[in-house]
N, C-alpha and C positions, 0 to 999 in steps of 0.2 A: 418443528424444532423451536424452543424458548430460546426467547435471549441467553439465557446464561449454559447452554448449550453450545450456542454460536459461539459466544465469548471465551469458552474452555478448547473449542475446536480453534479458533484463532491463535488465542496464545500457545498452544502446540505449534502452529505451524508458523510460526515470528521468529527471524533471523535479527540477531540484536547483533551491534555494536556500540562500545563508547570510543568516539575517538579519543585521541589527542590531540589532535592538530585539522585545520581545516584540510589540511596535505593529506592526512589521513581518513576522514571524513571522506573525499572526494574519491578515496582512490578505494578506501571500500564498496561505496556505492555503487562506484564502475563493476568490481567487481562481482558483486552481486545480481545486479542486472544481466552482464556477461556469462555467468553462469546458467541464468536461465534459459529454458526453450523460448521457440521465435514463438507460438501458442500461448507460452506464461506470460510471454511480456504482453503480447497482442490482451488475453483476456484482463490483464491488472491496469493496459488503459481503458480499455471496454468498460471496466469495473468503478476506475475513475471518473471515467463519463458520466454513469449515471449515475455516481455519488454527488458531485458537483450539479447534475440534470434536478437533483431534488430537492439541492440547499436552493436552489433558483427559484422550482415550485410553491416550495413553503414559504421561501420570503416576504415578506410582508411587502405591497404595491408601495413605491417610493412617491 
């Protein structure tokens, strides 16, 4: 699958909000999270992980 695959399969599956207010920011998020399965959430830190595992990789040695 090409990038611009992945990219059209992504934004089909993107739950958007604009807040208004950090009030509302916050309490969207909750909700969003909360809707999801204990599996969604478990795989979207897993997913986290090795997105942040790779900016580390490629970094250039400090």
């Amino acid at each position: 699958m090409g990038l611009e695959e992945r990219a059209r399969k992504r934004r089909r599956r993107m739950k958007v909000h604009r807040a208004r207010s950090f009030d509302d920011a916050e309490r969207w998020d909750l909700e969003y999270w909360q809707s999801l399965t204990p599996a969604e959430r478990l795989a979207a830190l897993v997913a986290i992980h090795r997105d942040v595992e790779k900016v580390r990789r490629d970094r250039p040695p400090e």
